[in-house]
Structure formats: C-alpha cells, structure tokens
N, C-alpha and C positions, 0 to 999 in steps of 0.2 A: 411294648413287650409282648411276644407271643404266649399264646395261653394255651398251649400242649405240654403234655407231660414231659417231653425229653429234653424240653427248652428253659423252661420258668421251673423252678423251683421251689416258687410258692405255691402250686397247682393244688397240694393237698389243701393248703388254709385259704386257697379262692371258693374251693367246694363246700366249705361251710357256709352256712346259708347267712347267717349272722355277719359275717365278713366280707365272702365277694371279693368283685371287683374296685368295687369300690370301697371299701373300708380297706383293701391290701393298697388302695394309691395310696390311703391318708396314711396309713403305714409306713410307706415306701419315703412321706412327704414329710417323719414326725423325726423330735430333736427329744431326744431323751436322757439326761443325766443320772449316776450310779453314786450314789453317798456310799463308798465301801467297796472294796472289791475283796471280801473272803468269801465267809460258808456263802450266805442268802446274794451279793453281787457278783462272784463268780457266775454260778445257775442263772440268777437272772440277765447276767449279762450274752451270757451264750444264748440263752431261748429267745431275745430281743433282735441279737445278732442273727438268728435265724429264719425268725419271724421278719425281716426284712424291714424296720426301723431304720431310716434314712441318716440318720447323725447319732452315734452315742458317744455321749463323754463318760470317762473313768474314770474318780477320783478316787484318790488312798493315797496313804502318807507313807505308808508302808512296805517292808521286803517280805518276801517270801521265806518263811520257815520250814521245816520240816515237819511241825505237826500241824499246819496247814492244808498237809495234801489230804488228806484223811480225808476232808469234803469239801476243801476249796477245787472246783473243779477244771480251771484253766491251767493248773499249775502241775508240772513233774518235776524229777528228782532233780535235774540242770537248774531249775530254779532257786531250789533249796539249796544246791549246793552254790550257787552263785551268788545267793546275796539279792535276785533278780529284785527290780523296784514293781510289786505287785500290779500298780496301773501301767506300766511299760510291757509287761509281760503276759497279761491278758489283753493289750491292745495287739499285740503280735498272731496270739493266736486266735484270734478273734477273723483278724486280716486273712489268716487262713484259712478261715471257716467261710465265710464271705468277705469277698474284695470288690461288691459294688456296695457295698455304704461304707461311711465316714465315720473311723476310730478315732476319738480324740481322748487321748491318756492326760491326768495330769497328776502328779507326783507330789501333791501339797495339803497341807493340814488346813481344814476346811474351819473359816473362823467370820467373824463379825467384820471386819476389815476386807473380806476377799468373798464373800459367797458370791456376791452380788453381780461382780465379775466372771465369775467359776459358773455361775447357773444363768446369765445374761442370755433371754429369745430360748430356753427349753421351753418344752410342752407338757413336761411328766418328770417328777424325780422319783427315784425309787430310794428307799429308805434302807439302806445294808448296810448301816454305821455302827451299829452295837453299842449305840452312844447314848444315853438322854439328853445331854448337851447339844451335841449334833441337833436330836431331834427336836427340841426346842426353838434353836437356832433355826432351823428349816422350816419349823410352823411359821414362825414367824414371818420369815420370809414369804413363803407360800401365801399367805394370808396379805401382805402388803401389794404383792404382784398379782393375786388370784390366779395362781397356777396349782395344778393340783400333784399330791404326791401319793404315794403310796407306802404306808407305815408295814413294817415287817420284824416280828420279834424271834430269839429262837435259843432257848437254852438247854440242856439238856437233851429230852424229847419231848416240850411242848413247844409250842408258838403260837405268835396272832397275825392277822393282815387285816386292815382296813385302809380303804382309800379316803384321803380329803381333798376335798374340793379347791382349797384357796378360798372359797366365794363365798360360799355360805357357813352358815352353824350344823352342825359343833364340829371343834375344830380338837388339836391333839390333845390341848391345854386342857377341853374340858373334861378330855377321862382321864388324863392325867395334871390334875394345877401344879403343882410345882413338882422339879427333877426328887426322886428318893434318898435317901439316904443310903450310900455307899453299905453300908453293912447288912443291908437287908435285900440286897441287889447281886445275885450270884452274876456270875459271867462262864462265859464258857473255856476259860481259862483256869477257873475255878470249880467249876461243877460237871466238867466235860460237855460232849454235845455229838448227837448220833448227824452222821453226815445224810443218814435218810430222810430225816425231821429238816432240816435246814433246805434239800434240794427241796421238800416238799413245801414247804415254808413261801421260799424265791418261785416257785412255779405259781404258787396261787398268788404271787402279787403281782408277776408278769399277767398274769390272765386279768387280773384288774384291770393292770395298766391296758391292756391288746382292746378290754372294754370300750374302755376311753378314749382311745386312739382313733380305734374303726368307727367309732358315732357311736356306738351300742352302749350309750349310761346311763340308760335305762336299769339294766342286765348289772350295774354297777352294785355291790351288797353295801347297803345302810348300816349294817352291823358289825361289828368287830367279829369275826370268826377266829375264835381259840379251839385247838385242838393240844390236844395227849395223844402222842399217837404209840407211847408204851402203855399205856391203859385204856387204849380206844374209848377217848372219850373227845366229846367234839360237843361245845356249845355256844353260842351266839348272843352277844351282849349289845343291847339295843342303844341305841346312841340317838335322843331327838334335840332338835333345834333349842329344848326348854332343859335341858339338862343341866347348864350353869349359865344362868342368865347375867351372872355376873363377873362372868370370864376376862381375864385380863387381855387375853391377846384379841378373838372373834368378836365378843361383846364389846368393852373399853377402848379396843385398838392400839393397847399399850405394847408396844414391841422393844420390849425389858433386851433378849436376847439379840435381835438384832442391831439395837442401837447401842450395844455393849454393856449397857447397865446391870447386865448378868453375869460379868467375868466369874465364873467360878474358880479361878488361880490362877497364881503368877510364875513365874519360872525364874532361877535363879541357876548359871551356871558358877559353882563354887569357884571360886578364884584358888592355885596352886593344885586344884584336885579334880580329878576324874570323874565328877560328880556334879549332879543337876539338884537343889530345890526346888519342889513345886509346892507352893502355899495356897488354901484355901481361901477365896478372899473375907471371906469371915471366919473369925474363930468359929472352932465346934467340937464337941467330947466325942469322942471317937472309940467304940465299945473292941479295944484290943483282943479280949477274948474270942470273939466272934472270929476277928482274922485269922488268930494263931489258928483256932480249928480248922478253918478253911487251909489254909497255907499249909498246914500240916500233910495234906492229901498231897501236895506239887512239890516238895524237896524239904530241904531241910528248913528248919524257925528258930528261931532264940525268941522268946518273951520276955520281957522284964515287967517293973511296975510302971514304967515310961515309955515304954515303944514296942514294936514287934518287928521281927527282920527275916523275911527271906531270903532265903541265896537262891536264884533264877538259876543261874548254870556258872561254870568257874570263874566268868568275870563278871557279872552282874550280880546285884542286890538292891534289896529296898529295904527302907528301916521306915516304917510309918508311928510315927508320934500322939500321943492322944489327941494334941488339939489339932490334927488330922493332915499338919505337914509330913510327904513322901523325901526324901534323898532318897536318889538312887545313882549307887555307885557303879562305876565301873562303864559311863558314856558321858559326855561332856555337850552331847547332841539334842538341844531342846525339845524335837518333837519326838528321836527315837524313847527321851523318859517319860513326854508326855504319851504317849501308847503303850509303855508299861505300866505308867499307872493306871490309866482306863483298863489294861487287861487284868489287873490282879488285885486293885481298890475300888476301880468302879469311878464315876466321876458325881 
C-alpha cells in the first residue's frame, strides 16, 4: 500500500506515533465482531470501518425504527420506512464507506446455542447489546476462548467502557455477579438517551479496542471509566485481580451462561392468537408499580393488582404479570417479542 496522502487513506492514523505502520497492518489484519448494531454499534461500527479493521461482523436481531435515527448512526429515513434488517443495513453502508474490508452482517438473536459459531476466529468483540444477558453470555465466552471484549453502557446521559481480557482477572462477573433485577434497570427505551452520550460512549470503546489491535495494551485502562456527561462528571472505578476471588465465571470457571444453565426465559407462541409468552425461567415478584411509573412516560398503561399493560403503538402490547411473565400481543414472531421485552422490561 502506498503511504502518501492522495492514495492511503489511513495516512492520518499511520502519523500517530502509537499506531504506524505497523499497528495500521495489524489493523488492516484484525477480525472484529459488533454484539448490537444501534446507539453504541452503529458509531462503533463506522469508526472500526474506518480505521481500516480487516473483517467486521454485525450482529442484531433487529429492524430499523424510527426512533432509532435520533443516534443510531448508519441508518436514514428508507430505513425506517422499510422495515430495513439493522445488520443488513449498516453492512450496506458500511461497504460504502470502505469497500476494501470484509462486511459480514448477520440477522440473528445471539444465544448459548449459536455464539460460538457467530464469534468463531474474532480478535475483539465490542459489547453494543444493551443486554445483561448478552453480556454474561459473552463473558463467558470471552473467558473460555481468552479473547478479549470491550464492555460499553449508555443510558440516558451517562455510560461506562472497560475492556476485558478473556485471560486474566477480573473479569465482567466480578463487578457485576449476577444479571439485576429488571426493575431497577432503566433502558433507553424507558428513560430516553442523548445521541451525544452514546456516539461518545462507542468512541471510547473503539479507542480501546484500536489499543488492542495495534499492540499498544499497555495504553489499555484498567478501570472502568464512567462518565455523566449532563453533569460533567467523570470517574474511574478501579477493578484488581483480588476483587472477587471467588468469582464464578474467572475464579471457578463455571460458565453458567454459556453452557445454558442460565436460561433466563422461555418463549411461548399462543396458539389461535397473535401473541408470544415469555416466562422467567424462575418464578420472581415483580414490583408493578415501578413499571406503571416508567411506562407511563412512553404511552398509554392500565394497572391492575395483577399485571401492568402497555399499548407500544396500535398493534402492539405487553401485559407483564407479577411473577414476571410478559405476553406481548399483537406479533406471533419469537425474537421480534423477545426485543420488546429487553426494551421495555429489561431482562
């Protein structure tokens, strides 16, 4: 490849001294998988695709909406209006953007059964799932293969980024042991979310990952970096090897999520009806109140002493039950209700 300005296009990120020549091969030479294409996989998939990353794969299960565009940033109104399948659509424009590396889209709900295959020979995943599940699932993984990922949060206007190894301690499990409880877990379906905060978010986990890529993991941050960036507040949570020494997944090697012993629900489509059950796979009391308030801000609720129900838009609803079963009417399509319920329950 020539290495003049009018020809190479990586010209500006070879002049950084940290990168080079040689950190833009190992670049040019890296295979990197996206858990998510919205807010945080959009951005980072663009600035990966730019940075010159030799293979990326897309995952999402996902179409493209209309309140989407706001800061998913691959996507326009033909999208919205189309229906477009979110990893079909930013492999498109991607291909646009650069047409010498390798767009690999895939259209599929990321599970215990399939990751294995889905992330088979990456170097780096980046973490855009807005999922705990996902991310548990992906510890685990990550830690069985020793490949390292990049954790990225973003609600609102805060987030976090830290990178994990696969290899060493500590790992996701240990600052967080087990997934939250749904009601204390906004989403940004629920609490909204500034598109500034999220491109910002997806940039500082591409610069991780660009660390790790080029050799420089050194330069890697040990710490969890959370930021507010409506309150300008920025601080760093120190993460050491002795943190939970008795960690189920890094410590014990117990890989709960990968080897399925973590189902967290089953899926039932209603026979004669237009309608999916998703069941917890353990009962749990489920604080209704909490929801109505939340759901109150996104359309209309009914409460009763047994359930809470949103109407999503004219065909859609969920009715969520105390002991934390969702029906959701008005799609018969397992994973479109499994994504409505991660966006409006949480998982």
């Amino acid at each position: 490849m020539k290495n003049d300005d009018t020809t190479d296009r990586y010209s500006r990120q070879r002049r950084f001294g940290p990168i080079g020549d040689q950190g833009q091969d190992r670049l040019n030479q890296s295979d990197v998988a996206i858990l998510g294409c919205g807010a945080l996989g959009t951005v980072a998939a663009e600035l990966l695709c730019r940075a010159g990353i030799g293979r990326i794969r897309i995952i999402d299960r996902d179409v493209v909406e209309w309140s989407n565009l706001q800061r998913q940033s691959l996507f326009d109104s033909r999208d919205a209006d189309q229906g477009s399948s979110k990893a079909e659509a930013a492999a498109k424009r991607l291909s646009q953007i650069n047409d010498t590396i390798k767009i690999e889209p895939a259209a599929v709900d990321v599970r215990s059964d399939n990751i294995r295959s889905l992330l088979s020979g990456v170097d780096l995943v980046i973490d855009a799932s807005d999922n705990f599940q996902v991310r548990f699932l992906l510890n685990d993984w990550a830690l069985s293969t020793q490949t390292a990922w990049v954790h990225g949060g973003c609600v609102g206007a805060t987030g976090q980024v830290r990178l994990f190894d696969g290899a060493a301690r500590p790992c996701f499990r240990c600052l967080v042991p087990t997934p939250p409880p749904s009601e204390v877990v906004e989403t940004c379906d629920t609490a909204g979310v500034l598109g500034s905060a999220t491109h910002a978010i997806a940039s500082m986990q591409v610069t991780e990952a660009l660390k790790w890529l080029s050799g420089n993991r050194e330069a890697v941050s040990k710490d969890v970096i959370a930021i507010d960036f409506w309150n300008n507040r920025t601080r760093r949570i120190k993460l050491t090897a002795d943190l939970s020494p008795d960690c189920v997944a890094c410590s014990k090697r117990n890989f709960e999520f990968l080897c399925g012993g973590q189902q967290t629900q089953s899926e039932l489509a209603l026979c004669g009806r237009d309608a999916v059950q998703i069941s917890p796979a353990e009962g749990r009391s489920v604080d209704l109140a909490t929801f109505a308030s939340r759901w109150n801000k996104i359309g209309k609720t009914q409460e009763t002493r047994f359930f809470v129900r949103l109407q999503v838009d004219e065909q859609t609803q969920l009715t969520l039950f105390r002991d934390g079963r969702v029906i959701v009417n008005g799609t018969s399509d397992l994973a479109k209700a499994r994504s409505l319920v991660d966006r409006y329950v949480g998982t």
